[in-house]
VOPATOR-723542 format. One record per residue: residue in three letters; x negated, y negated, z negated of N, C-alpha, C, CB in turn. Coordinates in nm, 2 decimals, always signed. Glycine has a CB too. Example, Ala and Ser with C-alpha at 12.3 -4.5 7.8 and 13.67 -1.06 7.14 Angstrom:
BEGIN
R   rest     n.xx     n.yy     n.zz    ca.xx    ca.yy    ca.zz     c.xx     c.yy     c.zz    cb.xx    cb.yy    cb.zz
R    ALA    -1.32    +0.57    -0.78    -1.23    +0.45    -0.78    -1.32    +0.33    -0.78    -1.13    +0.45    -0.90
R    SER    -1.28    +0.22    -0.71    -1.37    +0.11    -0.71    -1.29    +0.00    -0.79    -1.41    +0.06    -0.57
END
This chain:
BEGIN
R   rest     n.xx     n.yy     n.zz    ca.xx    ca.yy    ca.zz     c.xx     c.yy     c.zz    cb.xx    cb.yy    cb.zz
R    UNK   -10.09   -11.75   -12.62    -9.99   -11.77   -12.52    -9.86   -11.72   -12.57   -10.03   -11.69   -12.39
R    UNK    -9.73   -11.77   -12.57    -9.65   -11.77   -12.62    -9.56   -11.65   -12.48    -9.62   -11.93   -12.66
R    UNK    -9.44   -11.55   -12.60    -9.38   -11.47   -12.55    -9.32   -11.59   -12.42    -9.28   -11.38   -12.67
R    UNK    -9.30   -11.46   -12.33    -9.18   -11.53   -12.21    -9.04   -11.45   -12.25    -9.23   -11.49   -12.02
R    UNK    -8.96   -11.60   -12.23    -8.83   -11.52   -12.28    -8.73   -11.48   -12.18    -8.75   -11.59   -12.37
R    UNK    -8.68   -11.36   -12.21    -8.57   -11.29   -12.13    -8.47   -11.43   -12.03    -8.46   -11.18   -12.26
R    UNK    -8.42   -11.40   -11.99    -8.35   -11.48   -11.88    -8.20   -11.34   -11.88    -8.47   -11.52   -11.70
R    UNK    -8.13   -11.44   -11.97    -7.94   -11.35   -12.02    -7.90   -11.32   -11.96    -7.81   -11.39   -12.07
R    UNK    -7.89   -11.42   -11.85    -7.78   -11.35   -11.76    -7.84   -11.23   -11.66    -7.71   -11.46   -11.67
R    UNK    -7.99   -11.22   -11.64    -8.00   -11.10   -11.57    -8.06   -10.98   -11.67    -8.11   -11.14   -11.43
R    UNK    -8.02   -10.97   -11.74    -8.03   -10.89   -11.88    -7.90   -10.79   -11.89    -8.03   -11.02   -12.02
R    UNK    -7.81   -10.88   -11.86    -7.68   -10.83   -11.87    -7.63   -10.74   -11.77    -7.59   -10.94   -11.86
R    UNK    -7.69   -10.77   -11.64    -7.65   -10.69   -11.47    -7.78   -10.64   -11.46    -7.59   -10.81   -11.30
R    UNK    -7.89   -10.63   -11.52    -7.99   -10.50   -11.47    -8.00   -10.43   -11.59    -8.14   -10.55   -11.42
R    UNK    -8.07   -10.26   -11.56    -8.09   -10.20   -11.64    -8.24   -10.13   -11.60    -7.97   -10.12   -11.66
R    UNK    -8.26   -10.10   -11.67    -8.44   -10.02   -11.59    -8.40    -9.85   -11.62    -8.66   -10.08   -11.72
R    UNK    -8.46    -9.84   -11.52    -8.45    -9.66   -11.53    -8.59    -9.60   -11.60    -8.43    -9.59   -11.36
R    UNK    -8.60    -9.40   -11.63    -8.73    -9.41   -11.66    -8.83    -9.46   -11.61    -8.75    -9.35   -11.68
R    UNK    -8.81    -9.46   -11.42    -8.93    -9.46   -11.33    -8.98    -9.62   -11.34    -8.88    -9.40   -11.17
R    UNK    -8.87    -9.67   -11.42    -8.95    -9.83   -11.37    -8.79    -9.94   -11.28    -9.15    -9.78   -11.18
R    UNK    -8.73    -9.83   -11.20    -8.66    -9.90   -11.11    -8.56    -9.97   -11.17    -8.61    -9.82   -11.02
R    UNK    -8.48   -10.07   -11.14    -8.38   -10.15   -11.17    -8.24   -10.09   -11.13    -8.40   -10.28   -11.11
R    UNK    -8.13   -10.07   -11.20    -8.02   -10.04   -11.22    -7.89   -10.16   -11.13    -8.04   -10.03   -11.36
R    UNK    -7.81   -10.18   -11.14    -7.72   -10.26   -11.15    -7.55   -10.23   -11.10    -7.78   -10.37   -11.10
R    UNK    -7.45   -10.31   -11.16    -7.34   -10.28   -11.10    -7.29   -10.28   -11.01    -7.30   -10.30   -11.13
R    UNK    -7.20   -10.22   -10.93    -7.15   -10.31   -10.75    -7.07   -10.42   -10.80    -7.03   -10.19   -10.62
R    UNK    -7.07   -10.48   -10.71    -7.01   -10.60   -10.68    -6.86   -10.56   -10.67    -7.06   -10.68   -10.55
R    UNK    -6.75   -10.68   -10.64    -6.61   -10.65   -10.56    -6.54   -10.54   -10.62    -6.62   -10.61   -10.40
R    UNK    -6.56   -10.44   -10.73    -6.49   -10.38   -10.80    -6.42   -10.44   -10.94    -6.56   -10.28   -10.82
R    UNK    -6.40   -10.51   -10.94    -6.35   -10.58   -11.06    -6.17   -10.63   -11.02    -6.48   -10.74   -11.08
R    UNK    -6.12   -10.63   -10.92    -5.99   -10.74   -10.92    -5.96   -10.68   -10.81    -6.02   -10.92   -10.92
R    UNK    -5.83   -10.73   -10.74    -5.80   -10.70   -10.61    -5.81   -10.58   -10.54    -5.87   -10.77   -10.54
R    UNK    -5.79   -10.42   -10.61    -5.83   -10.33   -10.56    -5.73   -10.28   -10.52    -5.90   -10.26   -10.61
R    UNK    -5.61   -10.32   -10.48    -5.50   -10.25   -10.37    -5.53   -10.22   -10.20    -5.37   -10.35   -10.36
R    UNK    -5.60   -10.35   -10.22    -5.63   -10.39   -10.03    -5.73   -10.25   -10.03    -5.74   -10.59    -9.97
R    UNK    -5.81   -10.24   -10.13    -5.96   -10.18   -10.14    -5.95   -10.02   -10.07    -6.00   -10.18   -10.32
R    UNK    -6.01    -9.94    -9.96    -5.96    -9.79    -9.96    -6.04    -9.71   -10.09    -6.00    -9.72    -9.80
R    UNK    -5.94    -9.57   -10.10    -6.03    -9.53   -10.24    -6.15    -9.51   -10.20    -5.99    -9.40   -10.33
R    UNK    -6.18    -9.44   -10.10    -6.35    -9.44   -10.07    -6.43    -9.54   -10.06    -6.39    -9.40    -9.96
R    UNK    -6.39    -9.65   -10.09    -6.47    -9.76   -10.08    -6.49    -9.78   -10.25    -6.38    -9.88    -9.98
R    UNK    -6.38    -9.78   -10.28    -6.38    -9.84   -10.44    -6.45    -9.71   -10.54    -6.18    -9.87   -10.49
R    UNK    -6.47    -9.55   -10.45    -6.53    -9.49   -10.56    -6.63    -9.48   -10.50    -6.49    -9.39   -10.63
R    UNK    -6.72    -9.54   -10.36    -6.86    -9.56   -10.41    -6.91    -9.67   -10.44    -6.95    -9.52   -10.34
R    UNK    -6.81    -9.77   -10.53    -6.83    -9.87   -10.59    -6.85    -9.87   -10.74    -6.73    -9.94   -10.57
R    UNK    -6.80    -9.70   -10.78    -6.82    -9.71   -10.95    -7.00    -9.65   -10.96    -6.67    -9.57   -11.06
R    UNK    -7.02    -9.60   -10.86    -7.19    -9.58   -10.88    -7.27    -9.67   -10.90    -7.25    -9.54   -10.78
R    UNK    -7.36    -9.67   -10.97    -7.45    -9.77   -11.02    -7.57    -9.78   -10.88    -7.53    -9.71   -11.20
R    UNK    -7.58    -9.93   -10.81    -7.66    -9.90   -10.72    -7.81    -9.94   -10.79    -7.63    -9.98   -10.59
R    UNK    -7.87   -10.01   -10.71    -8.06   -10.05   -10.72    -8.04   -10.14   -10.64    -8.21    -9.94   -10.67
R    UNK    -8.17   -10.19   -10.69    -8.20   -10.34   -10.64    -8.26   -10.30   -10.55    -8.28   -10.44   -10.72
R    UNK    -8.32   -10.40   -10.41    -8.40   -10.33   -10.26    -8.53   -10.36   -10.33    -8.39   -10.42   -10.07
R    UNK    -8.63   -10.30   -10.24    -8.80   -10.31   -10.31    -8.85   -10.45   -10.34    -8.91   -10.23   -10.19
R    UNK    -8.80   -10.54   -10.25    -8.82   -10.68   -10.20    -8.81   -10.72   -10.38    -8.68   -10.76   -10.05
R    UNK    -8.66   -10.74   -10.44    -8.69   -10.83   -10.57    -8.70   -10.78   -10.70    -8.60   -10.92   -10.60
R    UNK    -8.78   -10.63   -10.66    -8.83   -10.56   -10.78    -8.89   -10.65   -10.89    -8.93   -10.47   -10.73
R    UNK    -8.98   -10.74   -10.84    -9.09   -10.84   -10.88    -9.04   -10.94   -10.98    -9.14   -10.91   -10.77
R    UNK    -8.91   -10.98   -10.87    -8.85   -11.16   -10.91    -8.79   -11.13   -11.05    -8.70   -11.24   -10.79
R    UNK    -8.68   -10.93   -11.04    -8.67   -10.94   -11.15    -8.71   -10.87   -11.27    -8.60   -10.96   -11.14
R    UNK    -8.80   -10.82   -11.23    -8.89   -10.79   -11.37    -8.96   -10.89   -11.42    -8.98   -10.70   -11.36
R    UNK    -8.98   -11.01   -11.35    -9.00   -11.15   -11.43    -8.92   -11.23   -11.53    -9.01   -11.25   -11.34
R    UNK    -8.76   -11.18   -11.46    -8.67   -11.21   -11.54    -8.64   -11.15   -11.64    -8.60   -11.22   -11.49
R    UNK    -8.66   -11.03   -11.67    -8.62   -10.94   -11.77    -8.77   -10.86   -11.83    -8.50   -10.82   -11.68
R    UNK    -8.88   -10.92   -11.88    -8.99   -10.87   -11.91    -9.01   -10.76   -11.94    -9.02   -10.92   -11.98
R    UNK    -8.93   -10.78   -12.11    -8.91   -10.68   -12.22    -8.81   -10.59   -12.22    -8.90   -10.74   -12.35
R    UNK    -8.73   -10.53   -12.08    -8.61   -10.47   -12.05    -8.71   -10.32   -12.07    -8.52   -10.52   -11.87
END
């Protein structure tokens, strides 16, 4: 049976932690941050998680992460 290969682009926006869990960046921090209040934009630099729901979908996508 042949390897399954990573899928890039969700390679790029997830990370795995030790426990297993998925990592990723917030959204909407990238551009446009005048409108933005700072409380908003600095719990935007925290790295959130994925919900329990597409734990699955993407650790299909990212095998060997």
């Amino acid at each position: 049976m042949p390897k399954i290969k990573t899928r890039q682009a969700a390679a790029k926006r997830f990370s795995k932690t030790g426990t297993g869990k998925f990592r990723l960046k917030h959204s909407h921090h990238s551009h446009i941050l005048t409108k933005k209040s700072t409380k908003r934009k600095r719990g935007l630099r925290k790295r959130g998680s994925i919900s329990h729901q597409d734990t699955n979908r993407v650790a299909k996508m990212v095998p060997y992460l």
